[in-house]
N, C-alpha and C positions, 0 to 999 in steps of 0.2 A: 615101801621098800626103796631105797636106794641103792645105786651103783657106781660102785669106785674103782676106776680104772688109771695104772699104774706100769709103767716100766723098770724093770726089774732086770737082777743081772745074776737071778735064778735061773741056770743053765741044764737042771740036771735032774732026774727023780731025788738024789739023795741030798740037794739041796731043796725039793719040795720036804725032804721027809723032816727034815732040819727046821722047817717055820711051820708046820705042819701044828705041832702041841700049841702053839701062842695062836695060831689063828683058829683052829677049832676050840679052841678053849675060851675065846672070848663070847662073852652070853651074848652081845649085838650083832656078831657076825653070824649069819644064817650060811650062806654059802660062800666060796671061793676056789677058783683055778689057775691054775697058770698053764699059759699057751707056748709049749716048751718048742714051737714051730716059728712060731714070729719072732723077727729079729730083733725086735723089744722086749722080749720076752714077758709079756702082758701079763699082769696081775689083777684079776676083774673081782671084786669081792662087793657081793651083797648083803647087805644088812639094816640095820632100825639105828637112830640115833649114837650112829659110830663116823667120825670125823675121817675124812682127807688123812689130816695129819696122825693122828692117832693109829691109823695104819701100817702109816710111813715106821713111825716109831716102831711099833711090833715087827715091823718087817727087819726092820734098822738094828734093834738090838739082836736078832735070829743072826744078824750078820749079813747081809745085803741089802745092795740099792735099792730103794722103791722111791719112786718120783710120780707124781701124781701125772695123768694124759689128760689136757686138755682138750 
């Protein structure tokens, strides 16, 4: 398992509810949360053979930032 952590400018449950279907719906993603507390608004998402970038995009098209955290 891997984990991909991300800053996001998901600020809200109804912007969770908005990437919700692309990120449950992809088969490599096992889990993910966002930490609607930190001021990055952290996107931590685990899974098998699912890219950095690949995320960004799913995030990206839902319509919000996702920048991958060093």
């Amino acid at each position: 398992m891997e984990i991909h952590v991300f800053k996001t400018n998901i600020i809200n449950d109804l912007h969770i509810k908005n990437v919700r279907p692309a990120l449950n719906g992809h088969p490599f993603i096992k889990e993910w949360n966002v930490d609607l507390h930190d001021c990055d608004k952290v996107l931590r998402v685990t899974g098998e053979n699912i890219s950095a970038s690949e995320i960004e995009t799913i995030v990206s098209t839902a319509g919000y930032l996702c920048e991958e955290l060093k």
